[in-house]
N, C-alpha and C positions, 0 to 999 in steps of 0.2 A: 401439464404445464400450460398456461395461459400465454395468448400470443405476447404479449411484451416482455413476459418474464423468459421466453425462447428464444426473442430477439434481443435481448439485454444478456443474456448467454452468450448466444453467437457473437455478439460486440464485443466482449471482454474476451474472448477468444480472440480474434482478429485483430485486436488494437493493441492486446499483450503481446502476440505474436509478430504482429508487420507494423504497430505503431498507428496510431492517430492519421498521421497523414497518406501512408500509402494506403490506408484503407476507404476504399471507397465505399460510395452506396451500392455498385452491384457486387462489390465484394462481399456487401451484408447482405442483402437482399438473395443472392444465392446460398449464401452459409446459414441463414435463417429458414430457408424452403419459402421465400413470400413474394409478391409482386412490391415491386418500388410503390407505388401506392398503399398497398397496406404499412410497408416498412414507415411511409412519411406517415401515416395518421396513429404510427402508436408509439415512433419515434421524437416525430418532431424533426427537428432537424438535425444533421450529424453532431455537433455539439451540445445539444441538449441529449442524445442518446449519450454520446460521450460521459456527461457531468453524470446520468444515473446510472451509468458501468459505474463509475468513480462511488459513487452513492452506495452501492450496492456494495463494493470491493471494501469500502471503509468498515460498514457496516460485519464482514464478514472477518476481515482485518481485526478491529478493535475487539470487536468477542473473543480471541483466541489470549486477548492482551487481559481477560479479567483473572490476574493474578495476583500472588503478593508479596515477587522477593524479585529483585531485578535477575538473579540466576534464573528466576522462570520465564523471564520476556525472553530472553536469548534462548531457551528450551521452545519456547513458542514461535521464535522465529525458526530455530530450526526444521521445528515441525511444518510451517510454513514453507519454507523453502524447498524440501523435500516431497508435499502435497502441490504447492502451487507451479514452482519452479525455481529455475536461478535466471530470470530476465532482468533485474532489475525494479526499484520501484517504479510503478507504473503511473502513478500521481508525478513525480519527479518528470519521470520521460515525457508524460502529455504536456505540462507546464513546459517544458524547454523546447517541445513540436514547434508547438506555438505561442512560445515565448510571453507567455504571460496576458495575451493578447486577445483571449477568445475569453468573456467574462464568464459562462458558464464554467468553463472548465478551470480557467482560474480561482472562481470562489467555490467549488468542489474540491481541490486543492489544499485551499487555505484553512478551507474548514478541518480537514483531513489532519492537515500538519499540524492543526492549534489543537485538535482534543488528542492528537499522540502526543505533543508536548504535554498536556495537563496527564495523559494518561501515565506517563513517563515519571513526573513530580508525585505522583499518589504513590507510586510504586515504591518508590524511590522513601520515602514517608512511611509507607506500612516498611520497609525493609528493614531502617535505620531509626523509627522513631521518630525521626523529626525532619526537617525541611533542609534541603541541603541543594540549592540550586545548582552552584558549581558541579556537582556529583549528578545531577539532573542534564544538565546539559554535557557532559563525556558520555554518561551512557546512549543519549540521544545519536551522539555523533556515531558510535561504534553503533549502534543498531542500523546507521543508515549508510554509515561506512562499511559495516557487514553486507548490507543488503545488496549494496551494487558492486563490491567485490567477489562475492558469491558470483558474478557473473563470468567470471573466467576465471575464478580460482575453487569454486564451488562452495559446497554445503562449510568445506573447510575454515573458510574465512569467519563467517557463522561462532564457528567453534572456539575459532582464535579472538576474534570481539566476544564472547566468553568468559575466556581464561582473565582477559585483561581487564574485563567488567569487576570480576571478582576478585581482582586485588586492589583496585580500585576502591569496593567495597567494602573489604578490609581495612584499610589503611585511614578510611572514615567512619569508623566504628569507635567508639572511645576508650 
C-alpha cells in the first residue's frame, strides 16, 4: 500500500470513529506511522485529506449500490452496515461538523448525495419500469433514515426500512 492510500485509511478510520473535528493531525500522523511533514505533503491539508476519505468512501459506497431492485439497495445496505458499521453516515456527520462551511468537504458531499439520488432513481426505474420520483425520494428517505437509526437500534432498523420499502414498492406497481 502506497503512502497516501495508508494515510487516507487511517483518516477514515479516525474521522468515522471520533469525527472530523476531534481528530487531529497528530492523531493522523501517529494512526498512519508518519511524521506531520510527510502527513502535510500527501495530505494537504486536514480538509482536503478529509474530501478524499469522502471520495474514496463514495466511491466504495456507490459500487455496492450497482443493483437492480430497490429490495437490493436495502440488502446492500445491510451488508454495509454489518461490514462497515452502525456510526452513522459519514458524509452527513462531516457536513454538520462543520456545518457546511469547509468547501472541500462540502462539495464532496454534495457530490455524494446527488449521484445516491440519481443512483436511487435508476433503481427505482429498472424495479418498476418507469420513473416514479415520489417513490424515489421515500426510498431515499428510509435508506438514510435507516442508516442513522442503525445507530442505536442496529443492523435492525436496516431491515425495518426494508420491510417498508417493499410495500411501498408494491403498492406502486400497476
Amino acid at each position: 500500500m502506497d503512502t497516501t492510500s495508508k494515510l487516507t485509511a487511517a483518516a477514515e478510520r479516525l474521522f468515522d470513529r471520533h469525527g472530523y473535528v476531534a481528530t487531529g493531525m497528530d492523531r493522523l500522523t501517529a494512526a498512519a506511522g508518519m511524521s506531520s511533514r510527510t502527513l502535510y505533503k500527501h495530505a494537504g491539508s486536514k480538509a482536503q485529506l478529509m474530501a478524499r476519505v469522502l471520495t474514496e468512501r463514495d466511491q466504495r459506497f456507490m459500487a455496492r449500490l450497482e443493483v437492480q431492485s430497490v429490495d437490493a439497495l436495502f440488502a446492500a445496505l445491510e451488508d454495509w452496515v454489518r461490514v462497515e458499521g452502525t456510526r452513522g453516515c459519514l458524509f452527513l456527520r462531516s457536513r454538520a461538523e462543520t456545518g457546511g462551511d469547509t468547501p472541500e468537504i462540502a462539495e464532496a458531499v454534495a457530490a455524494h448525495k446527488a449521484s445516491f439520488h440519481r443512483r436511487i432513481a435508476e433503481v427505482v426505474v429498472a424495479d418498476l419500469g418507469r420513473e416514479n420520483s415520489v417513490l424515489t425520494e421515500q426510498v431515499l428517505v428510509l435508506l438514510e433514515g435507516a442508516t442513522h437509526a442503525a445507530v442505536y437500534r442496529g443492523a435492525d432498523a436496516v431491515s425495518a426500512a426494508r420491510a417498508a420499502a417493499a410495500i411501498l414498492i408494491e403498492r406502486a406497481r400497476p
